[in-house]
N, C-alpha and C positions, 0 to 999 in steps of 0.2 A: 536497597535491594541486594540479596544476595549474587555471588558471581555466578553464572549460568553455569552448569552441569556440564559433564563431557556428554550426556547421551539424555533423549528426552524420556526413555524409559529406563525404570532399573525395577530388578527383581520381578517384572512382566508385566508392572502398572508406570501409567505414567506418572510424571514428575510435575505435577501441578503448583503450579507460583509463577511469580516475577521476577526476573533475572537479567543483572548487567553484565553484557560481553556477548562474544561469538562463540556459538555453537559448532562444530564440523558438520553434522547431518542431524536431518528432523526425520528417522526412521522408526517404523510403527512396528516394523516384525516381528521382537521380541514378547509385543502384547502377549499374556494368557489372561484366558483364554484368547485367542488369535480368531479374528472372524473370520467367514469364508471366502472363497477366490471371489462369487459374485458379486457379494456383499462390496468385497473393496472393489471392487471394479465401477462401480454404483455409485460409492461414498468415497471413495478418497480422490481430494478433491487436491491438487497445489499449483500455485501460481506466485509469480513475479511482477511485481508492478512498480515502474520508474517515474515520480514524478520531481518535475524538475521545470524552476521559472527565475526570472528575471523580472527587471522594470518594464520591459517590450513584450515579453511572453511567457506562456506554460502551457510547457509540455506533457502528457498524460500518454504511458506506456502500457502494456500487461501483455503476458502471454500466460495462459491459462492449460491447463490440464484436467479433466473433469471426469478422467478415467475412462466414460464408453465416447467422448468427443474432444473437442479443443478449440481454441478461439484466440483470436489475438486481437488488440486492436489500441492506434496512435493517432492523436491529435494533438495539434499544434495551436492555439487561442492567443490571438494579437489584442495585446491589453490595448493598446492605442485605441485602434479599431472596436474592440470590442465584439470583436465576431471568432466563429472558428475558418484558419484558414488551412487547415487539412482533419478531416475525419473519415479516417478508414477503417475496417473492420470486416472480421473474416473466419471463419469455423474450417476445422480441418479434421485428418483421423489423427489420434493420440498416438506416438510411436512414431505411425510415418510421416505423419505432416510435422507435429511438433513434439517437446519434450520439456519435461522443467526436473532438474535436478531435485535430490534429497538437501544437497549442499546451499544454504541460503546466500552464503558469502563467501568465504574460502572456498575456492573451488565451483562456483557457482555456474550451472550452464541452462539459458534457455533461452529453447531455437523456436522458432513459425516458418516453415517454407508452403507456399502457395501460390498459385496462380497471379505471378507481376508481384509478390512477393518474399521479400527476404528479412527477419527479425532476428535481434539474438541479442542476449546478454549475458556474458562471458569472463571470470574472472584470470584474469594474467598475474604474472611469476612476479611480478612490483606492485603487485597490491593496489591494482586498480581494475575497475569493472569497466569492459568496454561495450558500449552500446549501441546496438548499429542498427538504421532503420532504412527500407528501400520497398518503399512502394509506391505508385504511380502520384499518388496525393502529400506523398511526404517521404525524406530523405532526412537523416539522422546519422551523424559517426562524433561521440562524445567519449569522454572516460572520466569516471567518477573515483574521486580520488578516498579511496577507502586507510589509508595512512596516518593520518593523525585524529581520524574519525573520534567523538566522543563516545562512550561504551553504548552500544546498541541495548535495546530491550529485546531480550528472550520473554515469549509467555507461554505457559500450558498450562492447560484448565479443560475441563468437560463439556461436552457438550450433549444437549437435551436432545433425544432421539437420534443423536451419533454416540461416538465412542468419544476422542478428546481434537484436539486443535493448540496448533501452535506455529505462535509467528515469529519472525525475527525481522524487525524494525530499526532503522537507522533514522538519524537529525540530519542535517546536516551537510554535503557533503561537496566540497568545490570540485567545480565541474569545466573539464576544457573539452572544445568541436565547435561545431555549427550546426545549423538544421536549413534547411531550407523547402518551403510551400510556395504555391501561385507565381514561380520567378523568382523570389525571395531569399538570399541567404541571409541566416540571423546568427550572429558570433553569440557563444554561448560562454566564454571564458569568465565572465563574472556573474552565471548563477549557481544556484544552489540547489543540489537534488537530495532526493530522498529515497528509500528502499523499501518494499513492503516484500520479504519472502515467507508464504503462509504454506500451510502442510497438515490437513488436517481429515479426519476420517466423519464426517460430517452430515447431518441429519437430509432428509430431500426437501425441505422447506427450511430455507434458511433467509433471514432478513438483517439487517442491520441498516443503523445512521450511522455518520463517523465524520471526521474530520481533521484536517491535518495540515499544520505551519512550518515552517522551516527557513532558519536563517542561522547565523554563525553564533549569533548572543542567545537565542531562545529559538524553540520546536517545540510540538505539542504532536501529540498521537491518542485519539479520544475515542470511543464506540458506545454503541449502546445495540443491544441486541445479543446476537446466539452467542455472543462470547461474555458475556457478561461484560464486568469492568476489566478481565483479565491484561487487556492493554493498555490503560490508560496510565499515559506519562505524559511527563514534562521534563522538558531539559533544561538547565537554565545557566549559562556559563559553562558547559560542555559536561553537566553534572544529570544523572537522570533524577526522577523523582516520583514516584507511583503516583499516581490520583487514586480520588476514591469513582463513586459512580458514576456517568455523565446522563446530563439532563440535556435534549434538545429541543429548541423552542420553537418553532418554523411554520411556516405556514404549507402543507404539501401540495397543496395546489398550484402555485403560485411562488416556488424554489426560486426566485427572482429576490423574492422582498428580504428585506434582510432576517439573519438567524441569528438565536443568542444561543450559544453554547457554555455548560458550567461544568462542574466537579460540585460533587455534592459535600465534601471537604472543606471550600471555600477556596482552593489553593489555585483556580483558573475558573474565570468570568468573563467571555469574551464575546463582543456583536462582531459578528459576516458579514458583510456586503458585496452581494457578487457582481459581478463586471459580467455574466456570461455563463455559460452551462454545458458541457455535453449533456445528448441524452439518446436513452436507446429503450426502447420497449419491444419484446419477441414473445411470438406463441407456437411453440414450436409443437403444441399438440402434448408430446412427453415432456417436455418443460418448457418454461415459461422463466422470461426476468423482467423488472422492472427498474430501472435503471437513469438518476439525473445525479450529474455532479458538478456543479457551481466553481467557478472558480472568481476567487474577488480576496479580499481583506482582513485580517480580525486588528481589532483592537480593543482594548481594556484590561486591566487586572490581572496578574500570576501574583503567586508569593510561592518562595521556596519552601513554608514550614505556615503550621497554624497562628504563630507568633512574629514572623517574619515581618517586618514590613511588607506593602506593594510594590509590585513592580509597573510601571506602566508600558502598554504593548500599544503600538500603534503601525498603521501599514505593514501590516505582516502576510505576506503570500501565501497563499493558501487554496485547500480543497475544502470540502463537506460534500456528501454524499446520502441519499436515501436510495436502497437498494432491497430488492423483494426477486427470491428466486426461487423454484421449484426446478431444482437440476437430481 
């Protein structure tokens, strides 16, 4: 992959590919033609989302921006247990309630303030992101240590009945705090989080599958749907590696049973087994989402290259996701 670009657009189109490193900002306004105030107020769509797990648990963050709304919402999933032991979730107005930065990393800020609630993910002057969570079902103060981080994935690509999208994605990243649900504090100093900052001016029906691993030797970052294969990587020894398109196999009904997830490259082959799920379905009349995210295991196969040897993956922490929205 090439190195990311200073700016996602140039000369008034964007800058479509795949790209290693940090970006400063994911800003649209130089677009020509540039669409109108409604239009982006409609469509542009950006959010933050922390996921971050251990041997005992995983955690699932996001604070969302959706232009005419906003929504935030953390859970906490006791591997032991196999339950969730905090799910909260919460819509607000865009500006007052909450905000998400142009900045996915450097300089990265985004707040939720509501009702018994306080969110926020906040990048500081030592290059770490601090994350703080305070609402009645769950408490959170971690900091993600962005430092020796392996090159993050940049991606921009088009999108079908929007204008374009792009995310900037981390592996990886050692994490010190605690969290605490139900009475419970859980020491979080030996896991491992991840980063998802997306920024994208995007269609009113939008869907994707996805899936995503994370640990110090290997990460994966997989999609299928309105972004095409535009993200799809693997890290492998702190090294990125584009995939080609992902094939998911699952059952929808029944997001329990196990899922095989591939590259149609050959370069990742891996079965899920989830431990467990969030899930959220809304019909808000003007939109609608449909929403389960698994959390459980991959194991099987990567290779760095077509010729490469295998590698074998086993107990690897993880999400997958099937997601249907009309926002």
């Amino acid at each position: 992959m090439n190195t990311a670009p200073d700016s996602a657009v140039i000369d008034g189109a964007p800058v479509h590919g795949r790209y290693a490193g940090r970006i400063a900002r994911i800003d649209w306004t130089s677009l020509r033609p540039r669409p109108g105030r409604l239009w982006r107020r409609l469509h542009h769509k950006r959010w933050h989302y922390v996921g971050l797990g251990n041997v005992q648990l995983f955690i699932g963050v996001a604070i969302v921006d959706l232009g005419w709304t906003c929504t935030a919402f953390a859970y906490l999933f006791d591997r032991r247990r196999r339950r969730l032991l905090a799910d909260w979730s919460q819509d607000g107005l865009p500006g007052l309630q909450a905000g998400v930065s142009d900045a996915p990393l450097n300089d990265a800020r985004a707040w939720f303030r509501g009702p018994g609630a306080r969110l926020a993910l906040v990048h500081q002057s030592d290059d770490l992101l601090h994350l703080s969570v305070a609402t009645h079902a769950l408490r959170i103060e971690a900091t993600l240590d962005l430092r020796r981080m392996a090159p993050p994935l940049l991606a921009i690509g088009p999108i079908e009945g929007g204008i374009a999208h792009a995310t900037q994605k981390t592996t990886a990243l050692p994490v010190r705090g605690w969290a605490e649900a139900e009475g419970q504090r859980f020491a979080l100093d030996d896991a491992w989080a991840a980063v998802d900052a997306s920024n994208g001016l995007l269609a009113r029906d939008t869907a994707w599958r996805w899936a995503s691993a994370h640990r110090e030797d290997v990460g994966f970052n997989l999609q299928q749907g309105y972004f095409g294969h535009q993200e799809n990587v693997l890290w492998l020894d702190g090294q990125p590696i584009a995939l080609g398109a992902a094939q998911f196999d699952f059952e929808a009904a029944q997001p329990l049973r196990p899922w095989r997830v591939r590259s149609d490259d050959g370069l990742l082959d891996l079965v899920f087994t989830p431990e467990g799920a969030r899930a959220q379905s809304r019909n808000l009349l003007i939109a609608a989402s449909h929403y389960v995210q698994p959390i459980g295991t991959f194991a099987g196969l990567v290779r760095a290259g077509p010729d490469a040897p295998p590698r074998e993956i086993r107990d690897l922490l993880g999400v997958t996701e099937d997601h249907r929205s009309r926002w």
